[in-house]
N, C-alpha and C positions, 0 to 999 in steps of 0.2 A: 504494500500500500504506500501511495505517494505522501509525504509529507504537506499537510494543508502548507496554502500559500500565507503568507503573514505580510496584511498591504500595508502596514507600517513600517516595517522590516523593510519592504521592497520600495517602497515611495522614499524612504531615508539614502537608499543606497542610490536610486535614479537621481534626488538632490546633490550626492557630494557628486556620482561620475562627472554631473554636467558644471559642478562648481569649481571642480577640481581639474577640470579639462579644459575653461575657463582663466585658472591661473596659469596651469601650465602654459597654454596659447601666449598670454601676456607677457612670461617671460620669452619663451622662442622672440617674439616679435620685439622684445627689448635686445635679444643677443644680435638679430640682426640689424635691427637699427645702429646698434653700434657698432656693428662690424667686427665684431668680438668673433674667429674665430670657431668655428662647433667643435672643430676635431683638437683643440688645445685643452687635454684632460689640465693643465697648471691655473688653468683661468679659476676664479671660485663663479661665476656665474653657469659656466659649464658644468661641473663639479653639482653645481644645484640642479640644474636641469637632469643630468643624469639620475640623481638623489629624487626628482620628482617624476622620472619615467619608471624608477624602480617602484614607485606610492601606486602611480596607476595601475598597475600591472598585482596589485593584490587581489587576490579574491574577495570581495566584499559579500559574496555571499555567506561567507565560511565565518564571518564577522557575529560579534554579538552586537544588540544594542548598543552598549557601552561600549565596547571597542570600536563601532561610528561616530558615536558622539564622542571619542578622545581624537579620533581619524579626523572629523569635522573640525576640532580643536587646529589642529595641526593645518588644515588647509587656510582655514581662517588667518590666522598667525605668518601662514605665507603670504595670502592675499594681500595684510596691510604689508608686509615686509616688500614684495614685489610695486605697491602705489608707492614705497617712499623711494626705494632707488629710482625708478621712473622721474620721482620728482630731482633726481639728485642729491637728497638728503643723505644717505646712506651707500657707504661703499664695499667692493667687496676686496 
């Protein structure tokens, strides 16, 4: 027998993919506006980027509640970290 669907479960983890797919976009589009290199594993913005293609690449199914909502922590915590370099604020 199938294990029932859980739309909370599943509505949570549809929020981070496209949230998270969202930041990651943001940075790509910051590496290349600055001309930064992709294949320079020394850069730390590459070093991120890699660091956040390994994030997508979890099983979020396999995930509990709480291990999203820590996972969501985390995305979050990039998203304002990725708007301040943007702004220039912050370096790597």
């Amino acid at each position: 027998m199938e294990k029932p669907l859980n739309y909370v479960h599943t509505f949570k983890i549809e929020l981070l993919n496209e949230f998270s797919n969202g930041v990651h976009a943001r940075l790509v589009n910051f590496i290349i506006k600055s001309g930064i290199d992709k294949n320079d594993k020394n850069n730390f913005y590459v070093a991120l980027l890699d660091q956040f293609v390994k994030m997508l690449n979890l099983d979020l199914f396999k995930m509990s509640f709480e291990e999203l909502e820590a996972l969501e922590g985390y995305w979050k915590n990039m998203n304002s970290y990725i708007k301040e370099i943007k702004r220039g604020n912050l370096g790597g």
